[in-house]
C-alpha positions in Angstrom: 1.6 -6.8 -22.7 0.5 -9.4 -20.0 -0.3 -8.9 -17.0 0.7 -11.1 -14.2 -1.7 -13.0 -11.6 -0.4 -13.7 -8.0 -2.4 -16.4 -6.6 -4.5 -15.7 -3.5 -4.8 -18.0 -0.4 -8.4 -18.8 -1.3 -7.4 -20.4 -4.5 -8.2 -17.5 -7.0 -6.1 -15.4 -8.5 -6.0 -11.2 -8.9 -3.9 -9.5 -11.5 -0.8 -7.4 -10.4 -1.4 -4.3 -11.9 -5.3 -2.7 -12.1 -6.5 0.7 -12.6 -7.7 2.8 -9.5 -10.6 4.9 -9.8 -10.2 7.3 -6.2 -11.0 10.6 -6.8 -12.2 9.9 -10.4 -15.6 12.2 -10.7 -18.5 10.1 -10.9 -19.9 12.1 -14.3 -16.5 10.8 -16.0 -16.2 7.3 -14.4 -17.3 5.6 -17.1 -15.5 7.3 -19.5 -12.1 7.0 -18.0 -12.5 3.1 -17.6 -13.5 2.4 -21.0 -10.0 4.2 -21.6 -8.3 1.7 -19.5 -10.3 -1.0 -20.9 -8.5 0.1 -24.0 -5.4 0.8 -22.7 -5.8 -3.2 -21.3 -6.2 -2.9 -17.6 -8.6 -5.7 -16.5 -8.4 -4.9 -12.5 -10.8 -1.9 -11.9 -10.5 -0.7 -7.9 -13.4 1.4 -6.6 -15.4 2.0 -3.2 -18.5 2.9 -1.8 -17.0 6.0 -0.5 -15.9 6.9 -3.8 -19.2 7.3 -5.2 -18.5 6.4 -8.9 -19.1 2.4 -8.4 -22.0 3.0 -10.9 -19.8 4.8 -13.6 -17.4 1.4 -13.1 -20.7 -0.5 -13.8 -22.0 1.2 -16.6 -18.1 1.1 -18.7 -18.3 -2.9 -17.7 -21.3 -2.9 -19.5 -20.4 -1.2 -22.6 -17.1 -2.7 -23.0 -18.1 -5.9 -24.3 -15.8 -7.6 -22.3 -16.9 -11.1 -20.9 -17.3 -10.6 -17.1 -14.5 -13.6 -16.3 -11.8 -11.0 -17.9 -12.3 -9.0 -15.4 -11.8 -8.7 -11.6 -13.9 -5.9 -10.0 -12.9 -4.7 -6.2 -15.3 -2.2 -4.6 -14.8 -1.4 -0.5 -17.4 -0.8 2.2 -17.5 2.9 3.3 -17.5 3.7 7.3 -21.0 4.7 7.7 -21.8 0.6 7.2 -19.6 -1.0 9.8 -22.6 -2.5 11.8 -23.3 -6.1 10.7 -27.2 -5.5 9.5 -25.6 -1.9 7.6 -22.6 -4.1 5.9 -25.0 -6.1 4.7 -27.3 -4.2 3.0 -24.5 -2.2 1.5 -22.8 -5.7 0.2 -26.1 -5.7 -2.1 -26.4 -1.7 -2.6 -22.2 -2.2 -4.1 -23.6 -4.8 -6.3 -26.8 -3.0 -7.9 -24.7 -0.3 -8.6 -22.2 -1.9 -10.3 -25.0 -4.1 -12.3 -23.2 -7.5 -11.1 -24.1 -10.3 -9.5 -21.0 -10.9 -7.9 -17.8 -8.9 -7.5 -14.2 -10.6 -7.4 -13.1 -9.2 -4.2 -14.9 -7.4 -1.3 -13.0 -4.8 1.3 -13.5 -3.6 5.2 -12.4 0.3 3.9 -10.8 1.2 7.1 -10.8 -0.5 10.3 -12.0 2.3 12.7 -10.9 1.2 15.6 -12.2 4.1 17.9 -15.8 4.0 16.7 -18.3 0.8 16.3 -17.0 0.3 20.3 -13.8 -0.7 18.3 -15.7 -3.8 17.2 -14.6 -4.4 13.8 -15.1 -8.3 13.8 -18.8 -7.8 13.4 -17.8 -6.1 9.9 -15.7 -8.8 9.1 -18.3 -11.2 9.9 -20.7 -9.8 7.6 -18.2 -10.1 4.7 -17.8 -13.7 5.4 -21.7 -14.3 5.1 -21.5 -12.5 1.8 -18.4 -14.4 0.7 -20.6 -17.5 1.5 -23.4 -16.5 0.1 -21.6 -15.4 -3.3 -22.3 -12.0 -3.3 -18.3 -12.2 -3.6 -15.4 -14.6 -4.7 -13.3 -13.2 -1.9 -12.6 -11.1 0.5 -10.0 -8.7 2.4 -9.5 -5.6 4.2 -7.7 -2.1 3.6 -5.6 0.0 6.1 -5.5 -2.6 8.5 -2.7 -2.6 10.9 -1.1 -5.9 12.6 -3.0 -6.0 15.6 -6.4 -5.6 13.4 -5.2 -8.5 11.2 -4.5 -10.8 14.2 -8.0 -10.1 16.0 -10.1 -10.6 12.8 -8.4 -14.0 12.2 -7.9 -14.9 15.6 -11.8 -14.1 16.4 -12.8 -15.6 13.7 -10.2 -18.2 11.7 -11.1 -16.3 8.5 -7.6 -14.8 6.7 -8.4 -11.8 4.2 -6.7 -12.9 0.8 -5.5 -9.1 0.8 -4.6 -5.8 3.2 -4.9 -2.6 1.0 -2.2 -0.2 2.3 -0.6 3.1 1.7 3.3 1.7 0.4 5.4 3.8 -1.4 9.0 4.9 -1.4 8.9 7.2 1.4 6.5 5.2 3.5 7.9 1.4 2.5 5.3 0.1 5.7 7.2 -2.8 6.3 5.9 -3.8 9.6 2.2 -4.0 7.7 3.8 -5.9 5.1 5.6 -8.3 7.0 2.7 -8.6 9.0 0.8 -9.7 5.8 3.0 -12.0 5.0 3.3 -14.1 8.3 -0.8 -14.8 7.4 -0.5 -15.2 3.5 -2.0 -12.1 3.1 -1.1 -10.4 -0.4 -0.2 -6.4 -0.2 -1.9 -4.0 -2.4 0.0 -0.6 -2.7 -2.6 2.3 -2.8 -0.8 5.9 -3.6 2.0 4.0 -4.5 4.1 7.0 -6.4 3.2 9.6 -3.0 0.7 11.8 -4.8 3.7 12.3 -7.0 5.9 13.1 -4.1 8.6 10.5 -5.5 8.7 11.6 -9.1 10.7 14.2 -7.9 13.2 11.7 -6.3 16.5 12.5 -7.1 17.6 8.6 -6.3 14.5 7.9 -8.4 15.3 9.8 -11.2 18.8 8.4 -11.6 17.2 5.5 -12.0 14.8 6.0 -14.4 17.7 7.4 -16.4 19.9 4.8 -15.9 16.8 2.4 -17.3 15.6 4.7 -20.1 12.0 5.0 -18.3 9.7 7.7 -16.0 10.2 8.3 -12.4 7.2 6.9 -12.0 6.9 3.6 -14.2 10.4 3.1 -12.1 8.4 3.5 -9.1 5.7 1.2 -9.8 8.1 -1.5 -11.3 9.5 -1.2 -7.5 6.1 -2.2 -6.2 5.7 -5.0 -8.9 9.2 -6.2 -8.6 8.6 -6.8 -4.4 5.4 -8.2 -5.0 2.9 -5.9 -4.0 -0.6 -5.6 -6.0 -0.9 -2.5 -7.6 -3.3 0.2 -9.4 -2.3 3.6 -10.3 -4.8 6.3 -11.2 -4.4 8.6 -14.2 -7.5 10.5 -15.9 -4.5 11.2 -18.5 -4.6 8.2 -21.4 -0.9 8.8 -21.8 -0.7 8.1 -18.5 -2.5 5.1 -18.5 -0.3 4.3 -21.1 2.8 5.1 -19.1 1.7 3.3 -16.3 1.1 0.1 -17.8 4.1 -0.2 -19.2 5.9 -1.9 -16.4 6.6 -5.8 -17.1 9.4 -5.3 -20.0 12.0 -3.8 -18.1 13.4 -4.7 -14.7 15.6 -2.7 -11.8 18.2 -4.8 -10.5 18.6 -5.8 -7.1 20.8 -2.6 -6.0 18.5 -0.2 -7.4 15.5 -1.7 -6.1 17.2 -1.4 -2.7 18.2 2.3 -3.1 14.4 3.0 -3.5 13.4 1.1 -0.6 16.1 3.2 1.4 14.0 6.4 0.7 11.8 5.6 3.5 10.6 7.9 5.9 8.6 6.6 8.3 5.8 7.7 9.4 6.8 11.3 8.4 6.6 9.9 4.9 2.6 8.9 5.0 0.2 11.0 2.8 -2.6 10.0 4.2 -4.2 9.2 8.0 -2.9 6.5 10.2 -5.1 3.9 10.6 -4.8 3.5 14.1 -6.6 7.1 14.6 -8.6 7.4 11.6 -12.1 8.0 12.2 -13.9 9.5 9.8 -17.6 8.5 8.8 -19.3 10.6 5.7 
């Protein structure tokens, strides 16, 4: 099964679908991604913060696989936010993962009430690593309109991507129209709610109605309104499951009903960006 790639503003191109690794312990990182490896996922998505960007490197490494079949996205963790910090950790993400360059680099969360709200400077130091090609490009994650407009406005640099919670009960629409007024791509992280949707009665009509799972219904509603997405599964059934998405299709009324599940802001699993501030 093929995979699509969108095309990014910078000129490269990411696949739809990759394989999350949040919350994956570092012991069995590697493990579990030379099972998606098999499985065929190709788009691996860690962090700094998730503290298994080694495991990632050690399954590229045993896989065989020739480094331009895959696209690698790893995300600075809060602690690094000043510009001399983001820098360093540009090159810690890197020897960890044993590459000389990763596909796409990400601001984790914007932080806006720490740093003196100054989030640019982190920006900055992503674009000097972009340049430098420590990374082929770069974007952000949980940033909210008014973030995305001072980055770019401060410094005429558009992030090819904004990482956000999306799902059926938090559809984030203002964030993704947002994105889409700068050419900025939408990746989907908990995109089935923790399993809060699978659950769904609307959902599971629908996955009836299409002879598939609550949640590859789910995910083909992500896919099918052209969000970026990567599920996590330590399960290889799972994987399985959840890679299974680009033979089938909802039709426009059922992708609607989904979208109509949305709850707001009462439907968010995790923090709001506007208020998070948590540094490890």
């Amino acid at each position: 099964m093929t995979v699509p790639n969108l095309l990014l503003h910078d000129g490269t191109s990411i696949p739809q679908l990759g394989f999350g690794v949040f919350q994956v312990p570092p012991p069995e990182t590697a493990a579990t991604v030379t099972q998606a490896f098999e499985v065929g996922y190709r788009h691996i998505d860690t962090a700094q913060m998730y503290g298994n960007e080694a495991g990632v490197g050690e399954a590229i490494r045993a896989s065989g696989l020739d480094r331009d079949e895959l696209y690698i996205t790893t995300k600075l963790n809060n602690s690094f936010h000043r510009s001399e910090d983001a820098r360093r950790e540009v090159d810690a993400s890197l020897e960890r993962l044993g590459l000389e360059q990763v596909d796409l680099f990400l601001i984790h969360w914007p932080l806006p009430t720490r740093y003196d709200g100054d989030f640019v400077q982190t920006w900055r130091a992503l674009i000097e690593a972009q340049e430098a090609g420590k990374t082929r490009s770069i974007g952000v994650s949980n940033f909210q309109p008014a973030h995305l407009d001072r980055i770019i406005d401060e410094t005429g640099v558009v992030p090819v991507v904004n990482q956000v919670e999306v799902h059926p009960y938090l559809t984030n629409e203002e964030v993704r129209a947002a994105n889409a007024k700068h050419g900025v791509l939408t990746e989907a992280w908990s995109p089935i709610a923790q399993g809060a949707v699978l659950d769904d009665p609307t959902i599971g009509e629908i996955a009836s109605a299409v002879g598939r799972t609550p949640a590859q219904v789910t995910l083909r509603w992500h896919v099918q309104r052209g969000d970026i997405v990567f599920p996590k599964s330590m399960s290889v059934e799972r994987m399985r499951e959840n890679f299974a998405l680009f033979d089938f299709a909802l039709s426009p009324e059922q992708v609607e009903a989904i979208s109509g599940l949305d709850r707001g802001e009462d439907g968010r699993t995790g923090p709001n960006p506007d208020t998070f501030d948590w540094i490890p």
